[in-house]
N, C-alpha and C positions, 0 to 999 in steps of 0.2 A: 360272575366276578369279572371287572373290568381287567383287559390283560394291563398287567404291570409290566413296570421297564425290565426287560432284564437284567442282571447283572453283567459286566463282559465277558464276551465270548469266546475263547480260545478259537484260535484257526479250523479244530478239529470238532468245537462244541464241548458238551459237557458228558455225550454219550461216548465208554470206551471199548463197549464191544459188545456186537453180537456175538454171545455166547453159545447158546443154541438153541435150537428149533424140534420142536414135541411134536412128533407122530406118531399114533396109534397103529399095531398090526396086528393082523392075525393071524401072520407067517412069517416068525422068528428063522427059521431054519433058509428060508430063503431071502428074508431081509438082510440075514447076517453073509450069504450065497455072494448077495450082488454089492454090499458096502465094501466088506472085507476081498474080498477076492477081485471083484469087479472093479472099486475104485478106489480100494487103495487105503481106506479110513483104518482105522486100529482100534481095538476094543480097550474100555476104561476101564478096569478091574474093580473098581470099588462097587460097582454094579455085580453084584452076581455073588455065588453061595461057594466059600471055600472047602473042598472036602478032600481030605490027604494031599493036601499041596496042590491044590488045582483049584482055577475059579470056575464055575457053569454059569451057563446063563439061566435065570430063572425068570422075576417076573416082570424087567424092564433090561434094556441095554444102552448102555450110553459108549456113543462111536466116536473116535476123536476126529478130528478131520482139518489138521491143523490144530488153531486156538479154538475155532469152534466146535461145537457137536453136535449130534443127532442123538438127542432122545427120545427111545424109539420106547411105550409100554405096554407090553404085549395083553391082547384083548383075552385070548384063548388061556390064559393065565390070572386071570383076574381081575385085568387095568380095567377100569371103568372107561366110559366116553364111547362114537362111535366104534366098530369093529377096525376100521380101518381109517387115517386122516390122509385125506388130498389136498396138497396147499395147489389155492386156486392161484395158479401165477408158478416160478421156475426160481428154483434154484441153484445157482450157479457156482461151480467150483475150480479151483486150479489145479491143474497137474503137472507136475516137470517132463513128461514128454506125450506129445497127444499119442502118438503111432503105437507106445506103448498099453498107454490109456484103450486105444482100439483092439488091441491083441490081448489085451485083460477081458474084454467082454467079449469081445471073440471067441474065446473058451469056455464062456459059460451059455453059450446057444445049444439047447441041449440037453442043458444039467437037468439030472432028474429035481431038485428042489427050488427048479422054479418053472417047472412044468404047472402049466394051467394058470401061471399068474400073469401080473400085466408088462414083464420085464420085454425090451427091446431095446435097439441104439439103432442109432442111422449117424454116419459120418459125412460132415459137410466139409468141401474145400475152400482155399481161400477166394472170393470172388471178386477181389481188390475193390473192395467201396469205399470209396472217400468218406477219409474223418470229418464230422461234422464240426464245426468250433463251440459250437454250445450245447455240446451233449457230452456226458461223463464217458468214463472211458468204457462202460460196461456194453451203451448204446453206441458209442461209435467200433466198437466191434462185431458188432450184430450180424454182418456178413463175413467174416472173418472163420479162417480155418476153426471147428468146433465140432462138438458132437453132441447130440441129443439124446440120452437115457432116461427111457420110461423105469422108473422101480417096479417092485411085485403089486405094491397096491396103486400104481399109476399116479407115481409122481414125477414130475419133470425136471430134471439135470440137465444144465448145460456143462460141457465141460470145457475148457481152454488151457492153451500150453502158457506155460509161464518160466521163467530161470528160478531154481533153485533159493537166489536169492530173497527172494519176495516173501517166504515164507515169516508170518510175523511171530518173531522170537522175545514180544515183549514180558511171556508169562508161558506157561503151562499145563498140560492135565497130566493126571498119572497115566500112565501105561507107555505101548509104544510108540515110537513116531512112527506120526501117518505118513503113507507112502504121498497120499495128493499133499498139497502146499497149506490150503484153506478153503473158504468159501468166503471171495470175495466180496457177493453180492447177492441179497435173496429180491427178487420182483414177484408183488404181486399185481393183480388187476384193481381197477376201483371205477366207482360211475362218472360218469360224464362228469364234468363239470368240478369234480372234487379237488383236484391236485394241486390247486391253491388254497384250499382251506386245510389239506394235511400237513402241507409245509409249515402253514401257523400254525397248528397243532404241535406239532416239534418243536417249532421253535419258542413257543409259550410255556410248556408244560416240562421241557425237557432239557431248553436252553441248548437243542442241538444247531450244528452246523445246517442249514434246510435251502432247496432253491426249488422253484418249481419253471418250466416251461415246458409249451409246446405238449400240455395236457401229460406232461410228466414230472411225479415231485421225487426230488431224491433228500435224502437222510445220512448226513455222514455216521457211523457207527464205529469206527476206528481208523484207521491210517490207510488203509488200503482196503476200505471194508463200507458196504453203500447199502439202505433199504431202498428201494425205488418202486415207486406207484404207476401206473402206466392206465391209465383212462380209456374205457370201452366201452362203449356204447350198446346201447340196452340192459344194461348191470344195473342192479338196485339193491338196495339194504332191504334180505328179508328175512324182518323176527318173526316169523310163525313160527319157527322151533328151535327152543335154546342152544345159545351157541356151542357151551360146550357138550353137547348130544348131537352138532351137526357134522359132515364128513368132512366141509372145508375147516374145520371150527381149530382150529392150530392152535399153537402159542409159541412165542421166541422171547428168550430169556435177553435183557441188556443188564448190562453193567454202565452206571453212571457214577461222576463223580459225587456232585452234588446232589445227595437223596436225600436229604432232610426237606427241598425248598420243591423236590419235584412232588414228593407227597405231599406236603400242604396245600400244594395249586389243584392237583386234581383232586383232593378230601374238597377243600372250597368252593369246587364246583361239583361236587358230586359226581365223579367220575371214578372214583374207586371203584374196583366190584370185586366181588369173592366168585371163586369158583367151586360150585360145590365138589366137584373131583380133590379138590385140593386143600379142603377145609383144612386138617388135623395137620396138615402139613405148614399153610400159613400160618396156622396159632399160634405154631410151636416156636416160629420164627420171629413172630412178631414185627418190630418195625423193621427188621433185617431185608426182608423184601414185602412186596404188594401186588399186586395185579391192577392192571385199568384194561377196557376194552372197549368204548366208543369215540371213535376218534371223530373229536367237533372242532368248529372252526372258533377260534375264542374272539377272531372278530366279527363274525353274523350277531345279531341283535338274539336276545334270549328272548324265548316265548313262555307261557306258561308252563309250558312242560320240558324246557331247557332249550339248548342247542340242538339241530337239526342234527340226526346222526348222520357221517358221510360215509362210515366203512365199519364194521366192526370186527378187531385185530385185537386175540389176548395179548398182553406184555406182560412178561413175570420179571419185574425191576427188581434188583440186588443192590446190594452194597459192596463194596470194593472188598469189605473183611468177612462177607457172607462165608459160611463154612463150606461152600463147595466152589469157593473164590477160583479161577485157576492164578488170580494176583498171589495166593497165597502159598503157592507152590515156589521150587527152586527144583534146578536142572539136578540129576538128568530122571526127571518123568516119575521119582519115584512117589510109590505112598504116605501118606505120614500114618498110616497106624497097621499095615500090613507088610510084610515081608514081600520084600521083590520078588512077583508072581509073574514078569512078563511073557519068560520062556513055557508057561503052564497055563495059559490061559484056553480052555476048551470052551469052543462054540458051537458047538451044538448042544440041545436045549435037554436037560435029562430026565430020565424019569425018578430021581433021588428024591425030587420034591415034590411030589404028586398030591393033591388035595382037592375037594369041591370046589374049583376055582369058580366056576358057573356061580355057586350059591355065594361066593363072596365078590363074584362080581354085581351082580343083586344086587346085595346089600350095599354098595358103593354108588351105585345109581341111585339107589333111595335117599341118599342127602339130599335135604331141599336145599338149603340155602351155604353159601362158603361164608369165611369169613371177613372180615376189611379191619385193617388196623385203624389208628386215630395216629395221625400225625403229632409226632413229640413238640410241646412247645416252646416257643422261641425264645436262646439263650437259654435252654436246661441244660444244669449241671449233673457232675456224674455224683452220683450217692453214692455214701461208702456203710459197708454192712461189717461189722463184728462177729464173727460166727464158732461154729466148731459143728464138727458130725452130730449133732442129737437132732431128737425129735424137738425140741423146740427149734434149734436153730435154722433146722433146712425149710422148716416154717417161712421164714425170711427169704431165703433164698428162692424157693419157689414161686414166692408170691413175685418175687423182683422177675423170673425167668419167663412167670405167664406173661406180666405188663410188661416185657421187652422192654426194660428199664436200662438207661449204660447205670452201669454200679462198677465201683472194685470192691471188692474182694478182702481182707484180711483177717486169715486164723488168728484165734484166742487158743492158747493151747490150754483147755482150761485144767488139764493133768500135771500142769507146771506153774501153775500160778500164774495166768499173765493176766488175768480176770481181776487182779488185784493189783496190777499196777496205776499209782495215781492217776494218769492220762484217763484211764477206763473207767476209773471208778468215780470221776468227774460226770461221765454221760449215766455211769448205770451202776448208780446206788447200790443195789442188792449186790454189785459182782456179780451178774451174770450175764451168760450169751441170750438170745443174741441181741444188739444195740445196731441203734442206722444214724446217720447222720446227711443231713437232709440238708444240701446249701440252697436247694430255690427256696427255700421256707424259711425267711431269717428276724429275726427279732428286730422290731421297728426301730428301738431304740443303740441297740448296741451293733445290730448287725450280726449278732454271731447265729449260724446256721441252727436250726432248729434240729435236737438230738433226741433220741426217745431211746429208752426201752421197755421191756414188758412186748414176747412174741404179740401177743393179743391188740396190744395196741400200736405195734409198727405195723400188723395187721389192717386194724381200723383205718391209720394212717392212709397207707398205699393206694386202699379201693378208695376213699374218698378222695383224693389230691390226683389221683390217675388211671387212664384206662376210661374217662368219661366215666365210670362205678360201675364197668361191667360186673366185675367180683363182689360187687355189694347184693347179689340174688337175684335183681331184677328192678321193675322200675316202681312196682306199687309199692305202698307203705307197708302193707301184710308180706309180700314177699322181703323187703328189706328186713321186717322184725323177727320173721322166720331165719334168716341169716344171722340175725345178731345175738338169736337166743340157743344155735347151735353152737355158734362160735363161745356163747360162756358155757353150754357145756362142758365143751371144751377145757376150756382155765379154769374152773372150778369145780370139773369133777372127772373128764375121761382123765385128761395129763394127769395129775397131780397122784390119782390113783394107782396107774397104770404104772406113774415113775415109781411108787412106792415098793410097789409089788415087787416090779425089776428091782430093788434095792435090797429088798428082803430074798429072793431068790437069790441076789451072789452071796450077802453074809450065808445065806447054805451052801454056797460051792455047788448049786445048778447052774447060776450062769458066771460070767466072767467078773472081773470085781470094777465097778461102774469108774469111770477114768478121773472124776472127781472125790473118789470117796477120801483124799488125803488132804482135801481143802475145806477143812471148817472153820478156821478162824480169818477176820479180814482185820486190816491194818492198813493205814497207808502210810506206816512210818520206815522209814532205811532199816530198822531193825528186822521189824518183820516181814519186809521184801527180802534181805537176805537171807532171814530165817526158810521161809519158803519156798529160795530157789535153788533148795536144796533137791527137790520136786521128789522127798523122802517118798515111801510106798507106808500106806495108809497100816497102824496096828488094827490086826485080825476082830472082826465082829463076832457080835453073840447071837447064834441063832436063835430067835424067837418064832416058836412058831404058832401064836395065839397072832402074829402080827400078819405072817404068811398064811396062815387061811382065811385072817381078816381081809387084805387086800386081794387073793385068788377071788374071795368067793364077789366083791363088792366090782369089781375089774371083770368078772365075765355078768355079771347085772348089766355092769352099763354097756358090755358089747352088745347085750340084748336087747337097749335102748335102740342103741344103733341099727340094728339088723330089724328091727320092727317098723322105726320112721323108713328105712331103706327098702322095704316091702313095697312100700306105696308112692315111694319117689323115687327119680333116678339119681339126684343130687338130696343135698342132707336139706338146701333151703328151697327147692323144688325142682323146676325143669334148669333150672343154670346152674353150673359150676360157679362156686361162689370162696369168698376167707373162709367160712366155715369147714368147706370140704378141704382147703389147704392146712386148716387148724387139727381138723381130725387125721390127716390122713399122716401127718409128722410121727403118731402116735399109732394109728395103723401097723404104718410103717414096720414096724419094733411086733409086731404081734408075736412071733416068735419063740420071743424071749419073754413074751407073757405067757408062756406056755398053753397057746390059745392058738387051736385050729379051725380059722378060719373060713375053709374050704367046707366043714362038715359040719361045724358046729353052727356058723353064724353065715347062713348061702348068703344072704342079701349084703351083708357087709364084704365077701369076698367080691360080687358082683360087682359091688360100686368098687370097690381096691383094682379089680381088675381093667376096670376103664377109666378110672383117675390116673393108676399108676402108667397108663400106655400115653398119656398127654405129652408130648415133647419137651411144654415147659417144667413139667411134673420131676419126669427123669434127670434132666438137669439139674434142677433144683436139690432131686435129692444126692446125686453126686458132688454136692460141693459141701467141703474144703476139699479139691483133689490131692491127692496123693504127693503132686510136687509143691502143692500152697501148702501140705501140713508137716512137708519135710524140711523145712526153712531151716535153718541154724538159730537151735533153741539160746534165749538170753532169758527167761521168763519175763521178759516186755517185749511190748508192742515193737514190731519194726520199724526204723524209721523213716519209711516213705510214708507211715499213718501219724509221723509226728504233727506234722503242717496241718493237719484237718481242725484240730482243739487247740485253743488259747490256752487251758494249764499245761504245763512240759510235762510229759511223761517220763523225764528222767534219764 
């Protein structure tokens, strides 16, 4: 791809922070030894296993150190990747007083838990070198009063004294303030020659602030915050063994503004890449973040087999509203969904959670490949979904959560009639959840936004308009039709049965009485909206039970269906998760309440339940309408920030 202009550049670029930097260990007890005690960093709390008011650290730890951190996942616990990572090059921190900074590691010479590891420091004085005029502030302190700390697994810390003030307070992480300021600056090394093609690299791909001389690139990364490449000779890109299985093999999280324009340029150029350590974790995120990791010059001439690689450095790119955002945070450092743990936070590593971690660190290395999102395209609108907690609805929902789709959101309460308010019954004929409204997809002649119901076919819809058809099974036509012919399973025999069942089970007073059983008539007139929004409780049912062992017995058949194709695949339309498996699993879901045990009765269907339901986009999906979207202040209509979406008023 020919580089394009960029759009203009803020002073500072479009990157707003190294966030943090991923090292692998295999000595918790003495990494937490020499961060915490030694330099001052504070543990993150939202890492680690609460047990009677106390965090532990289990099988990662995240160190604040300022705005940024050290994510450190522990090998001897299960993290996959090297046993240990060494970033090839120095990373540099701030502390408000050095003398201090030296009498903090001065105490730990000695310590039994970091006996035998690679920990030391050496203190150097100032040696008055004159400030260069073209070199950042990191290199013209080079000789400058500092100090050198090796970590346990032999990584390289410089430390420098700073004021108090410097510390950058544009945002935060939960837990305590770190005693150091930040990390001003992380340096790595790179080959000869390269420190002007990494500068365009930045500035192409990333729209950063970038300059390179005198065989050094630097990268602005926030206000007071620099990556810088530093050129040495005899160094070469070598892929004989995958990056993320090697010791230098890192990764550093940015935070950028503009993520929509930096994923499209490196999707264009084929420079995304998945990491297999991190598949289940990028899925689940979708386009919320991405990974790249060869860094090419986008003005060298392409060859057949691309850009010359000059370095290869993972980036795990975010988004401003990413859910481990520290933008998203407000002072002073607390949680948003845990109780203030600061004073409780236990660092040393316990035996409470003890398990095979060996065998699940195995099995974490045996991911072949990670995954890579598809960049959203340009000028996509946000979709708005219709829903309510059932099995068909969260159908919707999850399909939107896998494709990392932006959508809002708005409950139907359908226990109160708002399924039949005219607005709704405009899109969805039948009255029912769930309904999507779709504005890239609009009618050539009137314009108005393309609206659908039938789970099944906002289904169809989604996989085919987005996600490039990953959710359509696969890419052959036999894998497609294998997808489309579970997916009617689906709607014309598991659902539909399975609802029945549960319907006949509450007229017995087994299960609870179904939240719509008081809405059988529809209307769109002011009579009968009023009538309705009475949201009366449904008169008492007849049990029948020629009807309840008609659906018991026809409902555990087709779990049988289920459990037999599930024997022989791992998904319903073969080796991919597909709509099918998100159509079945709404209805899974609810097993329950079909009074069907799936653990015993049906292994293969618990099997695949057990590795769908663990999907990130899965879980989410099936948590919506949350609890504060279904507590709204009932009017039995639609609210009206969903007036504006539809031409008829909703009243």
């Amino acid at each position: 791809m020919t580089a394009a202009p960029s759009p203009s550049r803020p002073a500072l670029g479009n990157v707003l922070l190294l966030e943090h930097i991923n090292l692998n260990t295999q000595h918790p007890e003495a990494a937490l030894t020499f961060y915490l005690r030694g330099l001052g960093l504070a543990q993150d709390p939202r890492m680690g296993e609460v047990v009677d008011g106390k965090v532990y650290v289990n099988r990662t730890m995240w160190l604040n150190a300022g705005l940024s951190q050290l994510h450190m996942p522990i090998t001897t616990r299960g993290a996959s990747g090297p046993r240990d990572n060494v970033l090839r090059g120095t990373i540099h921190v701030d502390v408000p007083s050095l003398s201090k900074a030296r009498a903090r590691l001065e105490a730990l010479v000695g310590a039994a838990e970091l006996s035998g590891t690679c920990f030391s420091y050496q203190a150097f004085d100032d040696m008055h070198v004159p400030a260069a005029q073209d070199q950042d502030q990191e290199a013209n302190e080079e000789g400058r009063a500092h100090i050198v700390a090796i970590d346990p697994s032999g990584n390289r810390l410089v430390l420098r004294e700073r004021p108090a003030s410097s510390r950058d307070e544009r945002c935060y992480h939960p837990g305590p303030l770190s005693w150091c300021l930040g990390v001003p600056a992380v340096e790595f090394t790179c080959p000869q020659g390269s420190s002007e093609g990494i500068k365009n690299f930045y500035e192409h791909y990333f729209n950063a602030a970038a300059s390179a001389a005198n065989g050094v690139a630097t990268v602005c990364t926030g206000p007071h915050q620099r990556l810088r490449f530093v050129e040495v000779a005899g160094l070469s890109v070598d892929a004989s063994v995958p990056y993320h299985e090697r010791r230098d093999g890192i990764h550093l999280c940015l935070y950028i503004q503009d993520h929509a324009r930096t994923l499209a340029l490196l999707e264009a150029d084929g420079l995304l890449w998945g990491n297999p350590r991190y598949r289940d974790l990028d899925r689940g995120l979708g386009t919320r973040q991405f990974r790249c990791k060869d860094i090419v010059d986008p003005r060298a001439p392409a060859g057949e087999r691309g850009r010359a690689v000059l370095l290869e450095l993972e980036h795990e790119v975010r988004t401003v509203d990413h859910a481990g955002s520290p933008f998203a945070h407000c002072k002073p450092y607390l949680l948003l969904d845990r109780p203030v743990v600061e004073a409780r936070l236990v660092h040393e590593v316990s035996t409470l959670f003890e398990q095979d971690f060996e065998a699940l660190r195995v099995a974490k290395m045996a991911v072949p490949v990670g995954w890579v999102p598809s960049a959203p395209r340009p000028g996509q609108e946000e979709l708005v979904l219709f829903t309510w907690s059932t099995p068909n609805g969260v159908k919707a929902s999850v399909c939107l959560e896998e494709l990392a789709l932006p959508y809002r959101l708005v409950s139907v309460h359908i226990g109160e009639g708002e399924q039949h308010a005219p607005g709704f019954h405009a899109i969805s004929p039948a009255d029912k959840i769930p309904a999507l409204v779709d504005p890239n997809v609009r009618d050539p002649a009137t314009g108005e936004p393309l609206t659908i119901f039938e789970s099944g076919a906002i289904l169809m819809h989604l996989a085919a308009h987005y996600g490039g058809g990953r959710l359509l099974g696969g890419w052959t036509a036999q894998e497609r039709s294998r997808c489309l012919q579970w997916l009617f399973f689906q709607v014309g025999n598991f659902g539909p049965n399975a609802g029945q069942l549960h319907h006949f089970l509450s007229a017995a007073g087994l299960n609870p009485a179904p939240v719509t059983a008081s809405q059988t008539h529809k209307s769109s007139s002011s009579a009968a909206m009023a009538e309705r929004s009475t949201c009366a409780p449904p008169p008492p049912s007849t049990h029948d039970d020629y009807a309840l062992r008609r659906f018991d017995k026809e409902t555990r058949r087709l779990y049988g269906v289920l459990d037999e194709r599930l024997a022989s695949s791992e998904y319903l339309a073969g080796a991919n998760f597909s709509i099918a498996d998100i159509a079945v699993l709404g209805w899974v879901w609810r097993h329950p309440k079909h009074k069907v045990d799936i653990a015993t009765r049906f292994p293969h269907v618990h099997r695949w339940w057990t590795l769908v339901s663990a999907r990130p986009g899965v879980a989410r999906g099936l948590a919506l309408p949350t609890d504060e979207q279904k507590q709204r202040p009932r009017t039995c209509q639609l609210p009206p920030y969903a007036q504006d979406v539809f031409s008829p008023s909703l009243g």
